[in-house]
C-alpha positions as CSV (number, residue, x, y, z in Angstrom):
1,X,19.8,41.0,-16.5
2,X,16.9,38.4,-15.5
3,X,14.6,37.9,-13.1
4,X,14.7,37.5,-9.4
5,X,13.9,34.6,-8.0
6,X,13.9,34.4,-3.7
7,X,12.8,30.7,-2.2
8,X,14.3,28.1,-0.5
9,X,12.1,25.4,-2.3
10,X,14.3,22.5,-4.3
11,X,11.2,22.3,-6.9
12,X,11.0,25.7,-7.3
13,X,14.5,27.0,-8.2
14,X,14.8,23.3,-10.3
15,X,11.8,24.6,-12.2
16,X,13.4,27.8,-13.3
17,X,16.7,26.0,-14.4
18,X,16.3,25.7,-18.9
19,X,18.5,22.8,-18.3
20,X,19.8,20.6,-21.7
21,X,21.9,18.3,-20.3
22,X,20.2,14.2,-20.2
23,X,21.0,13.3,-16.6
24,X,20.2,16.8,-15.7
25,X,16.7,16.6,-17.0
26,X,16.5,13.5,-15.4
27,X,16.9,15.1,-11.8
28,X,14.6,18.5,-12.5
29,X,11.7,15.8,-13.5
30,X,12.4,13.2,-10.6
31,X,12.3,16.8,-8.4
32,X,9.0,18.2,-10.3
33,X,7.7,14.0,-9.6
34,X,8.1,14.2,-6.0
35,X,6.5,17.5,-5.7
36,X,3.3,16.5,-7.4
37,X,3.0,13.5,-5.9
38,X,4.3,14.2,-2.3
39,X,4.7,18.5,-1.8
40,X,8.0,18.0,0.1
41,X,11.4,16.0,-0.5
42,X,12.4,17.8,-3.5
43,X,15.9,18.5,-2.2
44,X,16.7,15.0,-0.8
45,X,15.6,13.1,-4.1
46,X,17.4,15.2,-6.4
47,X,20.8,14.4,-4.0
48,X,19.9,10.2,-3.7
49,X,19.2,10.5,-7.4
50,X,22.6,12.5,-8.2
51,X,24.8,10.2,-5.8
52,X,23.3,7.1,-7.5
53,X,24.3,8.8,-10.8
54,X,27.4,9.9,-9.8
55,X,28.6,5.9,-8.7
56,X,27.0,4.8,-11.5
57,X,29.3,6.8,-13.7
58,X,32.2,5.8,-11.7
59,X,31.6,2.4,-11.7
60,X,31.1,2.6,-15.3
61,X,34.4,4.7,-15.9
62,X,36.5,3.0,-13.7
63,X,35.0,-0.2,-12.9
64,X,35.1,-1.2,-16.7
65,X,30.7,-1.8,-16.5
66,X,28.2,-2.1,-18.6
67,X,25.6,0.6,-18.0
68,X,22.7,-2.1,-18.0
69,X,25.2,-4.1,-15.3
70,X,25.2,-0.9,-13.5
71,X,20.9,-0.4,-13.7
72,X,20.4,-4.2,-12.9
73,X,23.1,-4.2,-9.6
74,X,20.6,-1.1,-9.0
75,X,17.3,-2.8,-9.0
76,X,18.9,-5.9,-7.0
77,X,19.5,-3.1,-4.7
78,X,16.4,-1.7,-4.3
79,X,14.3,-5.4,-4.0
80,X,16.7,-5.8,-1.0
81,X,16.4,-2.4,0.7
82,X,12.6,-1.8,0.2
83,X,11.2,-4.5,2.2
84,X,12.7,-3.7,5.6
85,X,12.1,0.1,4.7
86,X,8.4,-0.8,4.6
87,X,8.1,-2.8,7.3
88,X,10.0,-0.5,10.4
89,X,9.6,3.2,8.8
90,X,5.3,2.4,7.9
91,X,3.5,3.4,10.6
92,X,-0.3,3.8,9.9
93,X,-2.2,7.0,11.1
94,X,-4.6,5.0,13.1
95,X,-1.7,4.1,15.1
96,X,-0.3,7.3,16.4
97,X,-1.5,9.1,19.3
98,X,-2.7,13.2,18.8
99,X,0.2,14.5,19.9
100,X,2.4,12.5,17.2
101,X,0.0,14.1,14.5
102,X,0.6,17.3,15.8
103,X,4.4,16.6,15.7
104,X,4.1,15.4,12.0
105,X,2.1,18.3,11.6
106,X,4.5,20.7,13.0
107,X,7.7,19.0,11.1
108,X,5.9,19.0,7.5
109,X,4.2,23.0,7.8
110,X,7.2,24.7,9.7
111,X,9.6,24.0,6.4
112,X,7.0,25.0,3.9
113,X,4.2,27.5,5.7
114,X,4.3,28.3,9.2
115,X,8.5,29.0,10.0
116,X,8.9,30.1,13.3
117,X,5.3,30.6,14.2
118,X,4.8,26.6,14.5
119,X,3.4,26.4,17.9
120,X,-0.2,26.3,17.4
């Protein structure tokens, strides 16, 4: 029948998927990306990335648009959004007191290591 395969890890179950389809592979590489690079946020990239798909598509079924009008309304996009993002959401480490570490801390390894026994 197959293997078993028990985990609640976005990157993980994406990396067991023999997936064909273009877009598809798009999303399992964007996930496998974000794991390398970051360890967490597999499962919330892989949704952005699908909605972005998903309204490109519509706008380019229904909307009558060019796919490279679609990418280039995308990219306007993101020079808008990513200066504010980076300017109220960075805070730098040297800025945060010790108990906002642990709280990071806390957030980060209770998803991916610790579970219930995060009070440490």
């Amino acid at each position: 029948i197959g293997d078993v395969l028990i985990t609640n890890d976005g990157a993980t179950i994406l990396k067991q998927l023999e997936v064909e389809h273009p877009a598809a592979r798009v999303l399992v590489d964007l996930a496998q990306l974000q794991d390398s690079e970051v360890g967490d946020g597999t499962t919330s990239v892989v949704i952005v990335a699908a909605e972005l798909l998903k309204r490109g598509n519509d706008l380019m079924r229904n909307g009558n648009l060019h796919p490279t009008t679609i990418i280039s309304g995308f990219r306007s996009a993101l020079k808008v959004a990513v200066p504010p993002l980076k300017k109220n959401m960075v805070t730098l480490v040297n800025e945060l007191s010790d108990e906002d570490l642990v709280n990071a801390a806390k957030t980060s390894m209770s998803s991916k290591i610790l579970g219930k026994e995060a009070d440490f």
